[in-house]
N, C-alpha and C positions, 0 to 999 in steps of 0.2 A: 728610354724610361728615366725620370728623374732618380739620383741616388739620397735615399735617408741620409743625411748627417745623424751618427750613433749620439748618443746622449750619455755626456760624459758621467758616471754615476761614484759617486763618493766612497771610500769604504764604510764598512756598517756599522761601526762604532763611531765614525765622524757623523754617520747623519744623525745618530741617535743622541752622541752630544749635542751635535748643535736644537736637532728639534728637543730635548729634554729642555734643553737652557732657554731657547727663544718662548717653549713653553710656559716653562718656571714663570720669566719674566712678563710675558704677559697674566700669566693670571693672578700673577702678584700686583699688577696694574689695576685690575679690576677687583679682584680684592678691597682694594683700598678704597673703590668708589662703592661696599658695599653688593655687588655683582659676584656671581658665581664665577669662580675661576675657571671653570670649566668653556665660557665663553669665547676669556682671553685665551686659553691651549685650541681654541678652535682656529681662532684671528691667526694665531702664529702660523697652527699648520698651513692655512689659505695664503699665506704671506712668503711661506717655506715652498710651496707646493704648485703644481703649474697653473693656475689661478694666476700666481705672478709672478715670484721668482724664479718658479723653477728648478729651484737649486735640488731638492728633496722628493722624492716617489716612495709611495708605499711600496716597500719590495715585503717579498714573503719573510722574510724575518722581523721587518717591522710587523703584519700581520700575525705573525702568531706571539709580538709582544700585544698587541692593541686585542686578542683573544683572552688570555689572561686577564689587561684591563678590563675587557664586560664580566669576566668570571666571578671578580674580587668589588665590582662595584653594585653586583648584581646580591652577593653576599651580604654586603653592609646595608643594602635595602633590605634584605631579609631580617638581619640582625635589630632594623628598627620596625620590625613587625612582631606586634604579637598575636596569635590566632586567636586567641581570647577578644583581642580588638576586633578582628576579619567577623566575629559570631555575631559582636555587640553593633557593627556597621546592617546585620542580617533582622537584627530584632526590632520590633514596632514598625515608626515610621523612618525611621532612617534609613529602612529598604528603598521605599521610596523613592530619596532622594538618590541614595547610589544607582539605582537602576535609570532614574533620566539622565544624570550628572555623564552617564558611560554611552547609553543606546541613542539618546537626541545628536551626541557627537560624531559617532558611530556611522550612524546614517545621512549626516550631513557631510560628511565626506566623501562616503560613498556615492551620493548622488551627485557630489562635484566630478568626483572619477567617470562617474558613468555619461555626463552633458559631456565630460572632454572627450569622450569615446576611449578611455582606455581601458586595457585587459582586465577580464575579470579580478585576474592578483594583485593587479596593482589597483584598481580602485577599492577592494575590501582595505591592502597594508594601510590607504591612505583614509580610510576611514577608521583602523586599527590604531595610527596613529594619532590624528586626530582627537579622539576619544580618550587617550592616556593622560593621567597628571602623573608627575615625576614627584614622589612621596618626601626622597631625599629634599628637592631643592622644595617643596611645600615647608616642611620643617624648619630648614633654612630661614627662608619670609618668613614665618612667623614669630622665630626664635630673633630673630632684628626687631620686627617690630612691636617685642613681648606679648604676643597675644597667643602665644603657644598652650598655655594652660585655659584659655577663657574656651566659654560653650561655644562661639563660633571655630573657635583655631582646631578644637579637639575633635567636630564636627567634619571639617576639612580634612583633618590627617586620617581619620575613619574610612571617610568616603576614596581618599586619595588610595587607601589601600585596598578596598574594593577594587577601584579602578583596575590596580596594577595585578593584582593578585589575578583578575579577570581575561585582562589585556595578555599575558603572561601564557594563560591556557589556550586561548584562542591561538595564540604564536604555533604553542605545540601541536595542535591541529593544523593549521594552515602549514608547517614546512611538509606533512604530510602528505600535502595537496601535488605539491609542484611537481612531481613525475607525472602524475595523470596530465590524459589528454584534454582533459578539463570540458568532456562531455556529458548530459547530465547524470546518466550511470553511472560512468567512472567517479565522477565528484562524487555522489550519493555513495557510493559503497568505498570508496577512500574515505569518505568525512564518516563515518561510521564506524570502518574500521580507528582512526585515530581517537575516536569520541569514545569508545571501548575501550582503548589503549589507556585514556587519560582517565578514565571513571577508573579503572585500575589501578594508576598511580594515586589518584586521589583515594580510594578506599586503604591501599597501603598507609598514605600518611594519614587519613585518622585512626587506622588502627595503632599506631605509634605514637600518634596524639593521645588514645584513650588508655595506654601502658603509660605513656607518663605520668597521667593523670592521677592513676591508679598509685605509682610507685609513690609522687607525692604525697600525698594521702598518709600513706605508711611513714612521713619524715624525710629527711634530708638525706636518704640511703644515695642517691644520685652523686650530689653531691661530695658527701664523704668519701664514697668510692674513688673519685675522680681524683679526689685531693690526695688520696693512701697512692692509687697509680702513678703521679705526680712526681711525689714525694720520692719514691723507689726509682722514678726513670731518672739515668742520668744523663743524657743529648740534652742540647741547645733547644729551647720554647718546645716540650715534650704536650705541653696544652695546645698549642696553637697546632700541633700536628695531628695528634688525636683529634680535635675540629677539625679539622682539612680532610681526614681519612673519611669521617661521619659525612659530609657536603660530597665526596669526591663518590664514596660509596650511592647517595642517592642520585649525581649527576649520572655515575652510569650505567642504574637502573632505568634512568628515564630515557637514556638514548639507545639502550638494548630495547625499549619500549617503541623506538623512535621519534622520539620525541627532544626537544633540543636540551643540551645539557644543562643552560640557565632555567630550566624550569626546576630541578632537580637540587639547584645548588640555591633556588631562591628557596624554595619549599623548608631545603633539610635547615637554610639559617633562622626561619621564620619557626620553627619548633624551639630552638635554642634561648633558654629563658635565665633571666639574674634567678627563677624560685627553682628553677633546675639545676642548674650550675653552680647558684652565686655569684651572690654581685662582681666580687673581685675577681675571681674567672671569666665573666662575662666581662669584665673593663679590659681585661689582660688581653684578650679578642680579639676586643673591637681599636684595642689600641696595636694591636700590632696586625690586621687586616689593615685597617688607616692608612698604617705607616706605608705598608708597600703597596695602595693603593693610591693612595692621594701624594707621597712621595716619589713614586715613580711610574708605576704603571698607567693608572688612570689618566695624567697630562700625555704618555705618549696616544696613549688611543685617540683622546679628544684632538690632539693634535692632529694624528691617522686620518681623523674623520676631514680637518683639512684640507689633507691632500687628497682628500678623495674628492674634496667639494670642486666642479667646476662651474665657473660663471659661464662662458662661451657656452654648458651644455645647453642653459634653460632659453628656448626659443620661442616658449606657448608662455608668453607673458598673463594671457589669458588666464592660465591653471596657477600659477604663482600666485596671484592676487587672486583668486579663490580660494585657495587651499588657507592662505594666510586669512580671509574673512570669516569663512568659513569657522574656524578651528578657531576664533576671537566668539563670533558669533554663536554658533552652537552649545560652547563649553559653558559659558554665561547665561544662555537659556538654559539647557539641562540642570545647572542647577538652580537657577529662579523657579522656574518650573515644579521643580521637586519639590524645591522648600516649600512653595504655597500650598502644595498638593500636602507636605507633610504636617500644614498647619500653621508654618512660621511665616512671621510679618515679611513686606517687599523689602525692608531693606538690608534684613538680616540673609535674606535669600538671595540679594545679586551681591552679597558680601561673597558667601558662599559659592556662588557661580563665577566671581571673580577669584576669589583664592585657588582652586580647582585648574584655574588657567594654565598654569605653567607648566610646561612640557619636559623641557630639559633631559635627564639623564636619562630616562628608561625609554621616550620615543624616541632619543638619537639610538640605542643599543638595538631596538628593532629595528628602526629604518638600516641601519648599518646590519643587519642577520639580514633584511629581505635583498639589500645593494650584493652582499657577498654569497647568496643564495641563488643569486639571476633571476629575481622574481620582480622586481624594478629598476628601473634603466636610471643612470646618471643621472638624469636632469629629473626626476622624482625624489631620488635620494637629496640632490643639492635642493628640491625644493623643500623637501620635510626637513631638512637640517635648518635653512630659513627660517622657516614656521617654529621648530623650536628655541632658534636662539630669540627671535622676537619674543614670543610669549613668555621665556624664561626673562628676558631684559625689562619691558612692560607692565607683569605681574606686580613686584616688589610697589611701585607707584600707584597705580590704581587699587590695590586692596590699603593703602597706606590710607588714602583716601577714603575710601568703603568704612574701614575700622572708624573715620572719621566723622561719618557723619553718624555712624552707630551709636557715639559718647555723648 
């Protein structure tokens, strides 16, 4: 029998310098050309990772850093939601559009998963993903190319939260899934039971949607409170902890629920308002989630997601270039589709179908919960990470375009 040569492995503070820094510096690369940084912390870890150096492997200490990074990136999505937006995406015709911009996506995934003959789980996640825009890097593009305030940009970020807020619940029902034998009993009274589970969570937070409502109503009682607690604590960011406890409290509500702890932690940040808080409180936040998000955590994950990516795995060249047309093609019709349906001219509508496009941060944090769940194999996970760094690279240009020929 052949013997393994062991694989000499770094100690855990070297790997973690070297992928923070080769992170850093990539995405400070792409930074500069305009590009989420998020891209470049991917390129390093594939660079770091056996892809091709080899030098670096996700060991479980990296993994329960790169857990924190979805937890804290998962938060400041929340924090740029406000459920007032989620209502105003639900009323007239802008249903409409959210519902093709998500379901034409949706389904055009699935039915690539299903022609390549794979498992039920893996061709819903890859229609799961498919289907997502990444709200954060939506934001992004549009705040470069100042169209963040115009009726298309505000249109886009509406629906983008639709998306996510949707993509999100569906997550917490499908981890539900994967013990069952995935016969059709089993599924039916598992997706039931989790669809119970999540109508619960969800009744929860609008009842604590409609007490806030209410308290506001009555003044800036919230507020004030928080500032006198504040005031009287005296530990290091006594605000930023009391936040953590509130997000921490409904993460594990939702996993006593069974349901994943990002559902939990996006919901309770998506409650959290500058008319609740105040402004200054809410800046004080979001500037110090940021900080140990986009400073530290967030490049090890993306970087994580690296070394998880293998080239060697992807062998069905076939489903790559699917998945990738696919998830161009569908996201761009669902929302052409929608707009016309909602009234609006063709070319304000494949503005909208093109803005929508970008995937980035919230379908890599899925495909990476389904990769770590066992519910898709390597060469699924390397393909959906593909599909999203394209779409997130791509978007920026062609909606630059779209806005163009709009003027």
């Amino acid at each position: 029998m052949p013997i393994e040569t062991p694989h000499f492995e770094l100690p855990f503070f070297t790997n973690l310098l070297i992928l923070l820094v080769a992170a850093r510096i990539f995405g400070e690369i792409f930074e500069r050309f305009k590009q989420p940084a998020m891209i470049g912390e991917i390129i390093a870890g594939i660079i770091l990772g056996p892809s091709l150096l080899n030098l670096i492997h996700r060991t479980e200490d990296i993994k329960v850093i790169s857990e924190l990074g979805i937890f804290l990136l998962v938060i400041i999505a929340g924090l740029e939601i406000n459920i007032d937006d989620i209502l105003k995406s639900l009323k007239g015709k802008n249903i409409i559009i959210s519902i093709m911009a998500f379901f034409v996506p949706i389904f055009g995934g699935i039915t690539v998963g299903h022609y390549f003959q794979q498992d039920i789980m893996t061709t819903v996640f890859i229609g799961l993903c498919v289907a997502i825009t990444a709200l954060p890097v939506s934001i992004r593009i549009l705040m470069d190319l100042g169209k963040i305030n115009s009726q298309v940009g505000q249109k886009i970020i509406s629906i983008a939260i639709f998306d996510d807020v949707l993509a999100l619940s569906i997550l917490g029902v499908l981890l539900n899934l994967k013990d069952t034998d995935m016969s059709a009993s089993a599924v039916i009274k598992a997706g039931s039971i989790s669809l119970l589970k999540l109508f619960v969570f969800i009744a929860l937070l609008s009842l604590v949607y409609i007490l806030i409502k209410k308290v506001l109503r009555k003044g800036d009682y919230i507020q004030e409170s928080l500032d006198k607690i504040v005031s009287v604590l005296k530990g290091k960011e006594p605000l930023f902890a009391l936040f953590f406890a509130f997000v921490l409290l409904f993460s594990t509500f939702t996993e006593s629920l069974g349901l994943h702890f990002i559902v939990g932690a996006f919901f309770a940040a998506m409650l959290i308002s500058d008319s609740l808080i105040g402004k200054h409180n809410l800046k004080a936040i979001e500037t110090t989630t940021s900080s140990m998000a986009m400073g530290f955590l967030a490049p090890i994950f993306f970087a994580g997601i690296g070394l998880e990516f293998n080239f060697s795995s992807i062998s069905n060249v076939g489903l790559l270039i699917a998945v990738i047309a696919v998830s161009y093609l569908s996201k761009i019709a669902g929302g052409y589709f929608g707009g016309t349906l909602a009234g609006l001219n063709k070319r304000v509508s494949l503005t909208l179908g093109i803005g929508l496009n970008a995937r980035g941060i919230m379908e890599l944090v899925i495909a990476n919960i389904a990769y770590k769940n066992g519910l898709i194999s390597t060469e699924v996970f390397s393909i959906l990470v593909i599909m999203g760094v394209l779409t997130t690279l791509t978007t920026p240009l062609l909606l630059k375009k779209a806005f163009q020929h709009l003027d």
